[in-house]
Every structure is written in C-alpha cells, then in structure tokens.
C-alpha positions as CSV (number, residue, x, y, z in Angstrom):
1,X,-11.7,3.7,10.0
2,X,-8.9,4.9,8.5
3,X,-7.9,7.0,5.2
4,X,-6.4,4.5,2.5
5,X,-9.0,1.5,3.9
6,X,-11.2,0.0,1.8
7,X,-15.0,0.6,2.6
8,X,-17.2,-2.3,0.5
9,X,-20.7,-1.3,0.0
10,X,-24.7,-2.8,-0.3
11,X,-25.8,-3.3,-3.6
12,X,-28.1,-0.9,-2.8
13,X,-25.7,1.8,-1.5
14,X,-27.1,5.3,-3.6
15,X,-24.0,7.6,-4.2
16,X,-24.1,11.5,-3.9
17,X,-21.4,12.5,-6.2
18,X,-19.4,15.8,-4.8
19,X,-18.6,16.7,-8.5
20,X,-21.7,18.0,-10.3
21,X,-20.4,17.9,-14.0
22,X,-19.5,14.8,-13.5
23,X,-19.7,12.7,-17.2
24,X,-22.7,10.3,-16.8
25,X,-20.5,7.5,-18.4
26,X,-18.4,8.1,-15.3
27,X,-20.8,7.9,-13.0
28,X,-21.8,4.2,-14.8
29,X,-18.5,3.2,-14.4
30,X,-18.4,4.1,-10.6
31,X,-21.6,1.7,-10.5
32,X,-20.5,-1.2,-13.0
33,X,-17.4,-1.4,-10.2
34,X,-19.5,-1.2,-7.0
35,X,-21.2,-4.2,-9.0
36,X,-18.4,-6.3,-8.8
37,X,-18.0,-5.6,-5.4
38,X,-14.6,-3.4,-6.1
39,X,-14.7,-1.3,-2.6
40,X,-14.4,2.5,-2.4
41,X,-11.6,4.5,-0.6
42,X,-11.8,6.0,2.6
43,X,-11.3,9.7,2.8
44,X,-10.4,12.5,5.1
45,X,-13.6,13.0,6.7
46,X,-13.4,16.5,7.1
47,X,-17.0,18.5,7.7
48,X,-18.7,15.4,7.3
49,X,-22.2,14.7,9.0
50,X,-22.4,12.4,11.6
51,X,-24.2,9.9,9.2
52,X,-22.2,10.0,6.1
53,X,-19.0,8.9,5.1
54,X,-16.7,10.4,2.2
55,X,-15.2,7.7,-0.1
56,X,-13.6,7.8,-3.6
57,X,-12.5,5.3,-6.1
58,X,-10.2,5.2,-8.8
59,X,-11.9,4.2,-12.7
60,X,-10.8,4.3,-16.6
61,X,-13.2,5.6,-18.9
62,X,-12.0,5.4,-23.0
63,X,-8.4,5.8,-21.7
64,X,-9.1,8.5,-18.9
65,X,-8.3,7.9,-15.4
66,X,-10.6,9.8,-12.8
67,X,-10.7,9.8,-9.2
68,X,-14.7,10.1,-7.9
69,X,-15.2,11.5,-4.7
70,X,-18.8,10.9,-3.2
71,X,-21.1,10.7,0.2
72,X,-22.2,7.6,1.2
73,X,-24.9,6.7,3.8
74,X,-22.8,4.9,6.9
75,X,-25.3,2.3,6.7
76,X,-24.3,1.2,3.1
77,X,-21.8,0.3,4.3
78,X,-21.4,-3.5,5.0
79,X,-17.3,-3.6,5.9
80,X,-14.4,-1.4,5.9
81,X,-10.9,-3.2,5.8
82,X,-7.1,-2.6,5.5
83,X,-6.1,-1.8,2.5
84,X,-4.4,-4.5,0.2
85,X,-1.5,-6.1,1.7
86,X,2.0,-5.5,-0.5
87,X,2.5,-9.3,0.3
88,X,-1.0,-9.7,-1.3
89,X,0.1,-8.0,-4.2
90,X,3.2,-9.6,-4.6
91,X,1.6,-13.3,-4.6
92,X,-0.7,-12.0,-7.3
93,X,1.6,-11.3,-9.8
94,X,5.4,-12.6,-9.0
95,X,7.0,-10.7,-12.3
96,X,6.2,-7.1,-10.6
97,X,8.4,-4.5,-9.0
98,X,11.3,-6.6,-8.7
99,X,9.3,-8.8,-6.6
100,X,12.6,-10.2,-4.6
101,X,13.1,-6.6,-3.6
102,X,10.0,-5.7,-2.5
103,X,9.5,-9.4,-1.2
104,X,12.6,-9.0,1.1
105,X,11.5,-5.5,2.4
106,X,8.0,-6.7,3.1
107,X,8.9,-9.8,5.1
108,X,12.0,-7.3,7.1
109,X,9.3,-5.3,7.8
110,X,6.7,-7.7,9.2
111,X,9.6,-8.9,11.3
112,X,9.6,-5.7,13.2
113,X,5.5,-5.8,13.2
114,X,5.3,-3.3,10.8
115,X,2.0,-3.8,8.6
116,X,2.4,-2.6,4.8
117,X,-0.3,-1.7,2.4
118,X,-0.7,-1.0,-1.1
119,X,-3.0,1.6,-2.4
120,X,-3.5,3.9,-5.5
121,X,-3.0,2.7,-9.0
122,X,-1.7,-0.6,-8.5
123,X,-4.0,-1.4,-5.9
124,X,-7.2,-0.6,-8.4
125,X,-5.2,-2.6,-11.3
126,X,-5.2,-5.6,-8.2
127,X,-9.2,-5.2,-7.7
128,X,-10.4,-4.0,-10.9
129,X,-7.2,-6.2,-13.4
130,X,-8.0,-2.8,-15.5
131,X,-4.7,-1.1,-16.9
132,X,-4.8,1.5,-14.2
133,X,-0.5,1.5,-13.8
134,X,1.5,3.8,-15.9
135,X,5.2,3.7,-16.8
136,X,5.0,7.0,-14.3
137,X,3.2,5.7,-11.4
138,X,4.8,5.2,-7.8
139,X,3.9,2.5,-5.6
140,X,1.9,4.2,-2.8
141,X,2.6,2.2,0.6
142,X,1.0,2.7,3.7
143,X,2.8,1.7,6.8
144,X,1.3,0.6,10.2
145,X,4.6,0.2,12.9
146,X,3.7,-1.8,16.0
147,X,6.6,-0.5,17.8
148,X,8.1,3.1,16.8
149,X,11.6,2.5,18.8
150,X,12.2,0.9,15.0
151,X,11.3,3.7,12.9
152,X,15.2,4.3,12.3
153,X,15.2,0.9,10.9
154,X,11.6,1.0,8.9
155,X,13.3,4.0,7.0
156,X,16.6,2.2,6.4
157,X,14.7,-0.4,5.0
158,X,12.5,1.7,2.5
159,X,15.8,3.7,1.4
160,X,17.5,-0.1,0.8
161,X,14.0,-0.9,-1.5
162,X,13.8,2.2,-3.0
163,X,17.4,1.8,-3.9
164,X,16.4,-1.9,-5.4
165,X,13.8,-0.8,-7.4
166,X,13.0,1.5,-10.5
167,X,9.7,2.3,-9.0
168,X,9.6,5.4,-7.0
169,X,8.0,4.5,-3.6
170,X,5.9,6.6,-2.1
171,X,3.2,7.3,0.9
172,X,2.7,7.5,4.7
173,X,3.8,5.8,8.2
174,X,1.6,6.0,11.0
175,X,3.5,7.7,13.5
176,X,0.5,8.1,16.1
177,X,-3.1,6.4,16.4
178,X,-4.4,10.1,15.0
179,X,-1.2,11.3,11.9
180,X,0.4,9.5,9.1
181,X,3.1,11.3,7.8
182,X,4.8,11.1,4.1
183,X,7.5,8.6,4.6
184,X,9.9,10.3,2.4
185,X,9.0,13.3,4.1
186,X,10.1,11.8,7.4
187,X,13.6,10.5,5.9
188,X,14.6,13.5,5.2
189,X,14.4,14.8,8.9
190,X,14.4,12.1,11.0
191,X,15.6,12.0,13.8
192,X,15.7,15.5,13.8
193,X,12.8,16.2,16.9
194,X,12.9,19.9,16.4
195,X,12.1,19.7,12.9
196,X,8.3,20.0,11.5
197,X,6.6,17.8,9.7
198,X,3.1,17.7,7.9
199,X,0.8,14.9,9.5
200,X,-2.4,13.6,7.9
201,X,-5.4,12.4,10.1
202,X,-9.1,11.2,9.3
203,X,-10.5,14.5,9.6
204,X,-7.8,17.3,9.0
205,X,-3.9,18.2,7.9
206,X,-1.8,20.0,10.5
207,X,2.3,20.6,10.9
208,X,3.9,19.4,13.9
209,X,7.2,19.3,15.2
210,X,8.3,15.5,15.6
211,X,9.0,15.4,19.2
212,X,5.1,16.2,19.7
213,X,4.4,13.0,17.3
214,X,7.3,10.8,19.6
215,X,6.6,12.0,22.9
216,X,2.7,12.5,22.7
217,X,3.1,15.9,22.9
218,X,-0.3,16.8,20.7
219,X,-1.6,19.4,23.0
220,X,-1.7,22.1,20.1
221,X,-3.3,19.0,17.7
222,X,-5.8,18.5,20.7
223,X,-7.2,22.1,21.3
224,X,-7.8,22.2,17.4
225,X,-9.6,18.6,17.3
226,X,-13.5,19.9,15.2
C-alpha cells in the first residue's frame, strides 16, 4: 500500500468522516460514489491504528469540489491497486493533453521500466466522467522507476513533455521503496548529492540529502521510523 493507490471498498464499508462539519449532502455524495464502485485514495497513514486505514476521495457538489478525508475499517476493504495508468488515460480519451506528447513520454518511459500513474483531478474525471478538470489543473503523475541509474533520463524526459504540453505536470518519483519525492523538486537539484530534498512516505514527511536516498544511506530516516 501506497499513497496515491486506489483502495476499493464493500458495499458495506461504514465511513468515519475526519471533518465533523462536514455538509450532509457531501457526505451522500461520498456514498452515491462508493456505490458505483469509484475507489477512495490512499493516504499518509500517519498515527493510524493498527486496524484502520485513512483514505480520501475527490467529489463535486452544486459546482464545489471537496476532498473527504475519512477512517476506514482494513477489513472493508476488498482491493487496493495502482493508481490509473497515464496510458489508461490516454486510450480513454485520445483528444487530451496533446495525447502524442504525453503518448511518446509514456511509452519512453515504460521503455526504461518506469511505471506512470495519473491521479488527482483528471484521474476522478476518468472514474467518476464528472467535470472534475479545470482550465487551472496540472496533471499529477506518479512515477515508479525500476532502475534509478535512469533517473537523469526519466527527468529529461518529463522536461521534453512538459515542454510539449500546455499542462503543467506535476507530482512524485519513487526514489526508494520508503520516499517519493516532487519530481520538479528533484529537477531542480539533481544530481546535486549534497543537496536536500523533501521525501514523502506512507506514514510521515522528512528532508534528506539525496546521497542518503541514492546510496541507502537512511540511517537518520531509520532511527525516526514511529
């Protein structure tokens, strides 16, 4: 289980919202989706139980976009997945983002066994076909390398797409099996080893320099592991 995966739930799955003033018509909403079997998102499991598990999920209510954040029981949970695939995405609708672009950078980067995901708005607009995407909204990518001798070339290639496209990219790379870390974030360092970085992991945010990430160095991220 990561953060960004998709966690589908039993029909009988009962919700604890976090947010107590939550509008009741948002809270129908949250359900009307889990009816259609639209999954939630995984979240950073920080302070959790051991038998819960935090999720969220995007929904429009009379032109109103909110982001619910509840507890779930682990065992109402029936699968937790990848999040969509950006070639997924791109089948569904060949007149988005430039698709030839994005088409090109996704199949470069599957070459090099990178894995790239799609969530946020235009992920929920995928599961939901609600008009979750705005004129304003990035495309928030997710990026799994298989090898990261090719992370020079993963971030050539997302400069060359962002270059192609009018749609800001933005989101994470998986640098180690614990950290993601903001890919434009990483551009503007790389390959800078002495430089610091913010990483993201299931349970909790912490700065590291990048040789810790490359090397395995995570002593520090070790002796703070709750």
């Amino acid at each position: 289980m990561d953060r960004h995966d998709l966690a589908y739930l039993c029909d009988s799955a009962n919700l604890h919202f976090l947010d107590v003033s939550l509008p009741e018509t948002v809270k129908q909403k949250v359900y009307q989706l889990l009816s259609q079997h639209i999954p939630m998102t995984v979240c950073r499991q920080d302070d959790m139980d051991a038998g819960q598990v935090k999720l969220a999920i995007n929904c429009l209510v009379e032109g109103y976009k909110y982001r619910v954040a509840c507890l779930v029981e682990k065992h109402d949970i029936e699968q937790i997945t990848r999040p969509l695939s950006l070639q997924a995405l791109l089948k569904a609708d060949s007149q988005l983002l430039q698709p030839k672009a994005l088409s090109d950078f996704a199949g470069n980067l599957e070459q090099l066994g990178c894995k790239v995901y799609v969530y946020g708005s235009y992920a929920y607009e995928y599961l939901t076909k609600e008009a979750y995407v705005r004129s304003t909204s990035d495309l928030d990518l997710v990026l799994y390398p298989k090898d990261l001798t090719h992370t020079s070339e993963i971030l050539n290639l997302l400069q060359q797409a962002q270059a192609q496209s009018s749609i800001r990219l933005d989101g994470e790379i998986q640098i180690h099996p614990d950290w993601h870390v903001s890919f434009n974030e990483l551009i503007a360092v790389f390959p800078e080893m002495n430089q610091q970085v913010i990483v993201k992991g299931i349970q909790r945010v912490e700065m590291l320099r990048l040789e810790q990430l490359f090397e395995g160095k995570l002593e520090y991220a070790t002796t703070t592991t709750t």
